[in-house]
C-alpha positions as CSV (number, residue, x, y, z in Angstrom):
1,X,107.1,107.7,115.3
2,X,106.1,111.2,114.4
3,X,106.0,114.0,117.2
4,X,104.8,117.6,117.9
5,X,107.4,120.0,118.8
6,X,105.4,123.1,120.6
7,X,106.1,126.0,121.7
8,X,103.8,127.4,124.4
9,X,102.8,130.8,125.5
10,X,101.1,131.8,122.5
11,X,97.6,132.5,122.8
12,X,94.8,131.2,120.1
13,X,91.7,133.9,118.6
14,X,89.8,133.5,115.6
15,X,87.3,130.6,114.6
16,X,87.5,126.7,114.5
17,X,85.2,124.2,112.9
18,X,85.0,121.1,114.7
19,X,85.3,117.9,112.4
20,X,82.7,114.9,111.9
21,X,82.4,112.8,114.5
22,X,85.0,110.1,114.7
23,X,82.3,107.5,116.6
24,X,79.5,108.2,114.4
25,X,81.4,107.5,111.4
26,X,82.5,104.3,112.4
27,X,79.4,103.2,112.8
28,X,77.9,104.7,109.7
29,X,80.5,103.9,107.5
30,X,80.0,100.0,108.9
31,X,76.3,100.1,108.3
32,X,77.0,100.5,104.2
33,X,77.5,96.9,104.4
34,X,73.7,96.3,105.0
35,X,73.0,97.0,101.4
36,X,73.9,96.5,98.4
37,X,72.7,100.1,97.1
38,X,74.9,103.2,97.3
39,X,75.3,105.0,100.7
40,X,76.9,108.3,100.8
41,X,77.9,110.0,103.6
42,X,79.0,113.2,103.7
43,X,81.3,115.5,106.9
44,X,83.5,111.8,107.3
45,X,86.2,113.0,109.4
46,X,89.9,112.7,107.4
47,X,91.5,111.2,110.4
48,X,93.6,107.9,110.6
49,X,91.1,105.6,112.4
50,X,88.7,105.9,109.5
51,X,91.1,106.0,106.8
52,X,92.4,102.5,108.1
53,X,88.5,101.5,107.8
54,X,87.9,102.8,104.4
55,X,91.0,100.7,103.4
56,X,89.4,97.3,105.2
57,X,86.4,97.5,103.5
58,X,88.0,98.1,99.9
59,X,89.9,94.8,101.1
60,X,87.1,93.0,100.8
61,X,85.4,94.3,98.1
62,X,83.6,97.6,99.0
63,X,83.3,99.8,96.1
64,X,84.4,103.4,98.1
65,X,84.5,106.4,95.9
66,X,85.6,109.7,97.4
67,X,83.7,112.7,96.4
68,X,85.2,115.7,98.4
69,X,87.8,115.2,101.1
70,X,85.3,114.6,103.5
71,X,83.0,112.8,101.7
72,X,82.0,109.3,100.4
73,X,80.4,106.7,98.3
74,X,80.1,103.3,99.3
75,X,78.4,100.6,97.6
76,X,78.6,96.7,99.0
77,X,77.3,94.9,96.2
78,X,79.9,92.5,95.3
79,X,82.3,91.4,98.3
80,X,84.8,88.7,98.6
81,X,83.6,86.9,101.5
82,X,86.4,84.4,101.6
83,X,89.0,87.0,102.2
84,X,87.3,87.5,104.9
85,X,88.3,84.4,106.5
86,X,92.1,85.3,106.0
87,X,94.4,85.4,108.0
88,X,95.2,88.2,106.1
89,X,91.9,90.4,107.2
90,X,92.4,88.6,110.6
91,X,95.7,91.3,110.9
92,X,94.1,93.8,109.9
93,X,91.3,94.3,112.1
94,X,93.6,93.5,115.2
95,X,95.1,96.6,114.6
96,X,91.6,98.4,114.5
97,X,89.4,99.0,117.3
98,X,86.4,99.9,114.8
99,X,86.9,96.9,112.9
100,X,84.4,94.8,115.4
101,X,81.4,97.1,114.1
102,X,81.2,95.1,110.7
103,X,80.4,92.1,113.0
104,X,76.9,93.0,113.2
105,X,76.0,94.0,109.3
106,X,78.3,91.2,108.2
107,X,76.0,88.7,110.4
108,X,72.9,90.1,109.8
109,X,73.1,90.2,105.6
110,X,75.3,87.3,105.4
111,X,75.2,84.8,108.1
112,X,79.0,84.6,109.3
113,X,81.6,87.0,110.3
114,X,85.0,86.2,111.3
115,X,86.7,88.9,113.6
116,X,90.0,89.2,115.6
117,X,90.2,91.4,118.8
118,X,90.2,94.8,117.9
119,X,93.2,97.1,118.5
120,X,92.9,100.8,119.1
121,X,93.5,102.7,122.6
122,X,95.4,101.2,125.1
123,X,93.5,102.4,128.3
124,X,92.2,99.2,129.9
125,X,90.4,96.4,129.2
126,X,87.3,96.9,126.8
127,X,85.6,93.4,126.7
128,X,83.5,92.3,123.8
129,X,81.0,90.7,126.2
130,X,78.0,92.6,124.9
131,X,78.3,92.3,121.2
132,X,79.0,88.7,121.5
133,X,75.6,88.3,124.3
134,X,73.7,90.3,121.7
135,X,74.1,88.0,118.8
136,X,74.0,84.9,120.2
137,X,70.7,86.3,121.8
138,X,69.3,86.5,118.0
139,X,70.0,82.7,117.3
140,X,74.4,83.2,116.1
141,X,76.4,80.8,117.3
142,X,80.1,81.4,118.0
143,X,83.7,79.7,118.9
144,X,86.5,81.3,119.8
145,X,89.7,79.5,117.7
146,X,92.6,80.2,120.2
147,X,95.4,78.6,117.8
148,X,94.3,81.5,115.4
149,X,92.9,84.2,117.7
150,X,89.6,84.9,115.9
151,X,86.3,84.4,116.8
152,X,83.7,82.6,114.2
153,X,80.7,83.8,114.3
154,X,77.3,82.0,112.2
155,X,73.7,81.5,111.9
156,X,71.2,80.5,109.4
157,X,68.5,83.3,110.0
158,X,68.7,85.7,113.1
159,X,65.8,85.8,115.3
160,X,63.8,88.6,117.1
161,X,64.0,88.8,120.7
162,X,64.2,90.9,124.0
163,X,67.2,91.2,125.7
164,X,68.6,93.6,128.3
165,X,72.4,94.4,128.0
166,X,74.6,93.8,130.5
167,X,75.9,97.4,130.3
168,X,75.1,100.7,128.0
169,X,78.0,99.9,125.4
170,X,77.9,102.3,122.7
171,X,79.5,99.8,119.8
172,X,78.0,97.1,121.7
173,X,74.2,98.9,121.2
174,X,75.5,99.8,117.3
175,X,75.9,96.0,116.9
176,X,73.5,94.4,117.5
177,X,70.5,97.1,116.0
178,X,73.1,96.4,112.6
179,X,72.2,92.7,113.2
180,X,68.4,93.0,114.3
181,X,67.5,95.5,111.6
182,X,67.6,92.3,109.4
183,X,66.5,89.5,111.6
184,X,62.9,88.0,111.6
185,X,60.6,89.5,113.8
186,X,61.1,91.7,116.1
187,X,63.7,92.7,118.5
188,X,63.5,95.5,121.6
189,X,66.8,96.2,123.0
190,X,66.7,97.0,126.6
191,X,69.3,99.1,128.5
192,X,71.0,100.2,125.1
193,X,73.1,103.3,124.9
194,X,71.4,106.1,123.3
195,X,74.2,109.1,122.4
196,X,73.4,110.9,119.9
197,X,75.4,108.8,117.1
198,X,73.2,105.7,118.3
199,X,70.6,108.2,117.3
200,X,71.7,108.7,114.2
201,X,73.1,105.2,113.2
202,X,69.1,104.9,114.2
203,X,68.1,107.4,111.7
204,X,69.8,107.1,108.8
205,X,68.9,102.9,109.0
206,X,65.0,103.9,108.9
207,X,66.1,106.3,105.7
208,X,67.3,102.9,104.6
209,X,64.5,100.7,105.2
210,X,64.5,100.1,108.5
211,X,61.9,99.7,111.5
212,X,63.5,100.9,114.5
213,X,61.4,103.1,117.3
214,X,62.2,104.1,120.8
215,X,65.4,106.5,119.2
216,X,66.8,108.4,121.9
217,X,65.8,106.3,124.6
218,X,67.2,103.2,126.3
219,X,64.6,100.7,124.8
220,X,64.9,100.6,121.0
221,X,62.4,98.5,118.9
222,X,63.3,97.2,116.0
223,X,61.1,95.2,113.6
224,X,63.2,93.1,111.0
225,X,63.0,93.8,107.4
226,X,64.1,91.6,104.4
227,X,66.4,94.0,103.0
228,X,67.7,97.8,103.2
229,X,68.1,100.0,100.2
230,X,70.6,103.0,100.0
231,X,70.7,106.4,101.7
232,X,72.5,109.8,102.1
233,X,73.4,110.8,105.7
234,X,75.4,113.5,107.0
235,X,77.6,113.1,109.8
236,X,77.1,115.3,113.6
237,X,79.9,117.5,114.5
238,X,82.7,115.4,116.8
239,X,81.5,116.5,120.5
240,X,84.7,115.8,121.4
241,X,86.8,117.7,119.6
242,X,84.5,120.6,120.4
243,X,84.7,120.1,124.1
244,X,88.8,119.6,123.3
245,X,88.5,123.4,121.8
246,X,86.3,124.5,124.6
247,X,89.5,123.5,127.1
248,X,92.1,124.8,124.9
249,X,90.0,128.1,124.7
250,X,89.9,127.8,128.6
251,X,93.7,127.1,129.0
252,X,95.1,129.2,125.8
253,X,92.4,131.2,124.4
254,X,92.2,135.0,123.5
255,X,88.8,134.7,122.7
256,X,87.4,132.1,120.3
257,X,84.3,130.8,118.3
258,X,83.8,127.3,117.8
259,X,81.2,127.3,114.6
260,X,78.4,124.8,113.9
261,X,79.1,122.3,116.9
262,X,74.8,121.4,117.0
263,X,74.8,122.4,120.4
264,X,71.6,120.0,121.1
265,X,74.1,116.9,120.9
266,X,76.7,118.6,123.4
267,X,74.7,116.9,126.0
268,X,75.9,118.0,129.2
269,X,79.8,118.6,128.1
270,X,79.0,122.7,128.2
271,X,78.2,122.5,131.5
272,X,80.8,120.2,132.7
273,X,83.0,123.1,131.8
274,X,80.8,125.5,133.7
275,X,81.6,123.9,136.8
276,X,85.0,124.2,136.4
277,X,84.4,127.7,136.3
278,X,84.7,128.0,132.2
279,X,82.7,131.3,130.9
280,X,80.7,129.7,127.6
281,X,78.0,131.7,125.7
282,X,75.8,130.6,122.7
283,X,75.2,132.2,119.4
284,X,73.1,130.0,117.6
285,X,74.7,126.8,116.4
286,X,78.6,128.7,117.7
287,X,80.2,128.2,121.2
288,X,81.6,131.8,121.9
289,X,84.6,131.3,124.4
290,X,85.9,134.5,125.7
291,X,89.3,134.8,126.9
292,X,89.4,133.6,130.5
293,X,92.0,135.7,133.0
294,X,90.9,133.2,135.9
295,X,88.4,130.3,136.2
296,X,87.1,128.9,139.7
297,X,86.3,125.9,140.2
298,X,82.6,125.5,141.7
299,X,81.4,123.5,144.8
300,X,78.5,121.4,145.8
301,X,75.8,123.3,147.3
302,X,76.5,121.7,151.0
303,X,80.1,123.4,150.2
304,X,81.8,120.5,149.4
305,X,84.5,119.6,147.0
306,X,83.1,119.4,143.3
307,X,83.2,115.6,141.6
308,X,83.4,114.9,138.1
309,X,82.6,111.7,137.2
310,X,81.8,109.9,133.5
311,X,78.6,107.8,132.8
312,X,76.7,107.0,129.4
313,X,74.9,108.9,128.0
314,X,74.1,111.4,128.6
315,X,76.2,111.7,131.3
316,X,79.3,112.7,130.8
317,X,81.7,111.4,128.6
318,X,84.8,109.5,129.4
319,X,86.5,110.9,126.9
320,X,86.9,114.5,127.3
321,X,88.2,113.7,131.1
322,X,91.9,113.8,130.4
323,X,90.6,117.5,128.7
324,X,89.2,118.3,131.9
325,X,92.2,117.5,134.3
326,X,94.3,119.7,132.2
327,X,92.0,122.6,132.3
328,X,91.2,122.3,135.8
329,X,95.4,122.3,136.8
330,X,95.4,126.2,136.3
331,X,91.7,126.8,138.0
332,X,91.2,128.2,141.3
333,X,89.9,125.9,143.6
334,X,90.5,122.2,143.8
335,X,87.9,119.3,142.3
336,X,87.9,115.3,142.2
337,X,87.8,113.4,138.8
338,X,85.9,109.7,138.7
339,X,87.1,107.7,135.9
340,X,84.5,105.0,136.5
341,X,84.3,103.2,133.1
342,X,88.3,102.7,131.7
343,X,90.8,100.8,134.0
344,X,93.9,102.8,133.4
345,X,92.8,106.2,131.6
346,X,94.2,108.4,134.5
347,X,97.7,107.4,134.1
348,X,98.5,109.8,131.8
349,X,98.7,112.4,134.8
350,X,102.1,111.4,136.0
351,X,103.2,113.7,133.0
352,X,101.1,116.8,134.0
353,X,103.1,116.1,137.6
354,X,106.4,116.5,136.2
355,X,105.5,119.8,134.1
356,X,104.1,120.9,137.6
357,X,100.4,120.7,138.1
358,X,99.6,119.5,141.7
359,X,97.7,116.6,141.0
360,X,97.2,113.6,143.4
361,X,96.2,109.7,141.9
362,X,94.3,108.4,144.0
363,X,94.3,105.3,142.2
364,X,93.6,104.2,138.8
365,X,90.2,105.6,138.6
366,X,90.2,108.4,140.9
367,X,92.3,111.8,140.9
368,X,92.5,115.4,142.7
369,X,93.5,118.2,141.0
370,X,94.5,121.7,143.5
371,X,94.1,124.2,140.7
372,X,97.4,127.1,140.5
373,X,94.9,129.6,139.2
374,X,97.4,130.4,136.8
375,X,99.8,131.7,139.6
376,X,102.1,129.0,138.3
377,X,102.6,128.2,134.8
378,X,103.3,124.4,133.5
379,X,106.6,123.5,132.3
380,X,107.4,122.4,129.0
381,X,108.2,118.4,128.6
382,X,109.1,115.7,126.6
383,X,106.1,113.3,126.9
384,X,104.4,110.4,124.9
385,X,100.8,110.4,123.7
386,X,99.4,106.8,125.1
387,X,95.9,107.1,123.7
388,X,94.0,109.5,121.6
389,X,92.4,111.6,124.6
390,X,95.1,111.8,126.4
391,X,97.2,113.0,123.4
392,X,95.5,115.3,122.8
393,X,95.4,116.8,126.7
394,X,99.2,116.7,126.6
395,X,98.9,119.0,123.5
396,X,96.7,121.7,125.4
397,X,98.8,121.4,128.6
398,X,101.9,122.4,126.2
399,X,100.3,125.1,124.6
400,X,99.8,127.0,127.9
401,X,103.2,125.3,129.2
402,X,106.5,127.9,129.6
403,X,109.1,126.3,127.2
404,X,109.1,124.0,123.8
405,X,107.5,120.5,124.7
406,X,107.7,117.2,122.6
407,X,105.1,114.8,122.4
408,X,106.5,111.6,120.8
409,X,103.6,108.8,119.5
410,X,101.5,111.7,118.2
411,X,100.0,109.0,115.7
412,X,97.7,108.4,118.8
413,X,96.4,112.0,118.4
414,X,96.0,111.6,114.0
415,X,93.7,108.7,115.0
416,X,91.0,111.2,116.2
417,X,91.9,114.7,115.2
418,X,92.0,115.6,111.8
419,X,94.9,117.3,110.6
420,X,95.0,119.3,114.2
421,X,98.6,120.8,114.5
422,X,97.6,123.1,110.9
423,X,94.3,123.7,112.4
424,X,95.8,124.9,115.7
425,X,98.4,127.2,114.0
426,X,95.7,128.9,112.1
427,X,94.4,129.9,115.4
428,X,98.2,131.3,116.4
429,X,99.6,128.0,117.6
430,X,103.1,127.0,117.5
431,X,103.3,123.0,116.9
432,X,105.6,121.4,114.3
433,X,104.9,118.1,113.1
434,X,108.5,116.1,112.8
435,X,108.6,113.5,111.2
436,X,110.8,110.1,111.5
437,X,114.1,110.2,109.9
């Protein structure tokens, strides 16, 4: 395994671009598979996840061209649909969490799909529930094959229908409006998620021939067509990484601008910051964050201590909390995080506690952090990244950390930032990527 080797202390200026959004791409990238045409998508972000996604569908026949380093051509015209029965394939997408998104297009344009549980981010269970309640709601019919540990997935001709989803999943949502955009008749989605890369999956399938209305809400419409054509699309700035350089700003920062983030889509990620006591100003489509002496963390209006809890959109986030709970250890003031949505996202904290923030687990969804106000600085550590968010937490919390940290498993971390130790340094960071012997 690779690791960071950082040396804290040193503050960051200057300007930062944040990358294309991990979660969008996936979905985009999944949706070439609709058509045979060429899609091209431009602002893909050059991070690990997607790499490994690019790579399974030139497996099974995708022609993928690269134009620029961020940008693609991708034209499903001629695919090997028996290796997609492999066992070989099977392997592949256990090892990918975004691999269950080509459930839906695979479904809709070709009647099967065979798909393992995905891998990605250890941080609870993430059933599948919702995907699979979607499509069998639209007329597929699937078996679970436990000697192999795939599911088989088929239908002759999906059908239009209403359904409300058991919860607001995000891939779930980007499934099933992949598989309905195709189906006969019409479809209306009830309860779906509706961040902004639903939005834009949303989009950029009506600039491909699709009927879907009801885009930013939680009821989406979609009339079936007979086919879809090819498209450009350009991908949104990640939200996470920028709210990632909004709390290294906070923590580290001597003053930086975060350029282009399409502060529209931020959603309410600025002000969660705000309430931690985070100074943020606007110019244009730029986050100006000014170097922060001291931060205090607000209260409720009856006095009380201030919460922080995820929700879907657009609440919240889940995954800029572990951001959060770092930035909030050198605060004044104290505030309570609710992880309400992951099972075992929190854990990570036990590694904050030994480089000294005073932070109490309530249990696995529920933690208080008593701010130092930067009375105390964080030791430096030797830690392990156990999922991308976190990773990338520990990373800020050894940047303002007294001392040279490790962080061991930084793969985790390459999975959603794109080349981010280079990036960092540019800013006056210290971090050197070591490699395995």
């Amino acid at each position: 395994m690779s690791a960071f080797i950082i040396e804290g202390g040193h503050p960051l200026s200057g300007t930062i671009t944040p990358q294309g959004a991990k979660n969008e791409a996936l979905q985009v990238i999944c949706a070439s598979l609709l058509t045979a045409g060429e899609v091209r998508i431009s602002n893909i972000p050059d991070i690990l996840d997607i790499k490994n996604l690019i790579l399974l569908l030139k497996d099974i026949g995708v022609k993928v061209e690269r134009l620029t380093t961020n940008d693609y051509s991708f034209k499903a015209d001629e695919l090997n649909l028996g290796y997609m029965e492999s066992d070989g394939f099977v392997r592949k997408c256990a090892s990918l969490r975004g691999s269950v998104l080509m459930i839906g297009p695979l479904l809709a344009r070709f009647g099967k799909a065979v798909i393992t549980k995905p891998g990605g981010d250890k941080i609870g269970r993430r059933r599948l529930d919702t995907h699979f309640l979607g499509f069998e709601r639209l007329g597929a019919k699937f078996r679970h094959v436990e000697e192999r540990g795939v599911y088989e997935i088929g239908t002759d001709r999906l059908k239009g229908c209403y359904m409300l989803l058991d919860e607001a999943s995000v891939t779930g949502t980007a499934n099933i409006i992949m598989a309905a955009v195709l189906a006969e008749g019409t479809t209306t989605i009830y309860n779906a998620a509706c961040e902004p890369y639903i939005q834009q999956l949303c989009h950029m399938l009506n600039n491909m021939g699709a009927c879907i209305s009801g885009i930013a809400s939680n009821m989406l419409t979609i009339v079936g067509v007979d086919r879809l054509h090819g498209t450009t699309h350009r991908i949104l700035p990640d939200m996470i990484e920028v709210g990632s350089f909004i709390g290294m700003a906070a923590m580290v920062g001597d003053g930086i601008r975060i350029k282009d983030v399409s502060p529209g889509n931020l959603g309410i990620i600025p002000e969660a910051f705000r309430r931690l006591g985070v100074k943020i100003e606007h110019d244009g489509e730029d986050l100006i964050i000014p170097k922060q002496d001291h931060y205090q963390i607000d209260s409720f209006i009856d006095g009380t201590i201030m919460t922080l809890a995820d929700a879907p959109w657009p609440g919240l986030t889940p995954d800029l909390l572990s951001v959060l709970i770092v930035v909030a250890t050198q605060a004044q003031g104290s505030v309570l995080f609710h992880q309400k949505m992951f099972e075992s996202r929190l854990f990570f904290v036990d590694k904050l506690i030994d480089m000294g923030a005073q932070v109490i687990l309530c249990d696995p969804h529920r933690a208080v952090v008593v701010g130092h106000d930067r009375k105390i600085t964080l030791r430096a550590g030797r830690m392990s990244s156990p999922d991308i968010r976190a990773g990338i937490a520990l990373l800020i919390a050894a940047m303002s950390a007294h001392g040279t940290s490790r962080i061991d498993n930084i793969e985790q971390i390459d999975r959603g930032y794109e080349n981010i130790e280079a990036r960092l340094n540019g800013l006056g960071a210290r971090i050197i990527r070591e490699q395995p012997m």
